[in-house]
Steps between C-alpha positions, in 0.01 A plus 500: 500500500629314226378239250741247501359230272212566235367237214146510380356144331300459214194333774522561863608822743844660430765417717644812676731486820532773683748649759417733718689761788371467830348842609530633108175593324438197219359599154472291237359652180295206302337504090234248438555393125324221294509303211730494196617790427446610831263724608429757802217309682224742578420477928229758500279333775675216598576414803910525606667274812869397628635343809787374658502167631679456752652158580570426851208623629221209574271492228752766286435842608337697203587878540304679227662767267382863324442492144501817392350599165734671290310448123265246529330521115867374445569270719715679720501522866765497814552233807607657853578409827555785756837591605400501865322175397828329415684582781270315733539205300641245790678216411433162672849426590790769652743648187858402455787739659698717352396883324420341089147527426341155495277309259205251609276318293137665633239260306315565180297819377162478280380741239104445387270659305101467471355598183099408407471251740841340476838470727793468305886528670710692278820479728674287779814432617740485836556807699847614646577681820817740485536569896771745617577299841516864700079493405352348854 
């Protein structure tokens, strides 16, 4: 898994593409700030989602993700999707030929956070599919 395009906003969800290996675990390590300076944003208690959404599917499929807490008091926390969850990620059209490991646009993925009654998305952005074309 890589981030391959990041830029936070001074209003609105951060921007954050995403690329990740078919049948490869995906961890991405996120640290809710605020305000200027910025500060750690304390998630004690609040309430954590992500999901990919994917695209072709009628309706775009929403595939939910782990969050995994990692130092919440300060913000911190981890996104993952499965290794064994990745590889049965089908795409909705047959891959190219030849051995190089292809990339297809997958959709969009969704980061929010409810805190005292309120849903705020911290993060979005487009999610990448690295498939080796010997994956079935």
């Amino acid at each position: 898994m890589s981030v391959i395009k990041a830029a936070s906003k001074p209003y609105g969800p951060a921007q954050v593409d995403v690329q990740i290996e078919q049948g490869a675990d995906f961890s991405l390590p996120i640290k809710v700030q605020t305000g200027s300076p910025a500060t750690d944003l304390d998630l004690t208690g609040a309430t954590i989602s992500a999901w990919f959404s994917l695209q072709w599917s009628p309706g775009a499929l929403q595939i939910p993700l782990t969050i995994e807490p990692v130092d919440l008091p300060n913000g911190e926390f981890n996104v993952r999707f499965p290794a064994a969850d990745s590889a049965a990620l089908a795409l909705p059209f047959p891959p190219r030929k030849g051995r190089e490991p292809q990339t297809f646009e997958l959709g969009g993925w969704i980061l929010h956070v409810t805190d005292g009654g309120f849903t705020f998305r911290y993060c979005e952005g487009k999610v990448f599919l690295d498939r080796a074309p010997w994956l079935t």
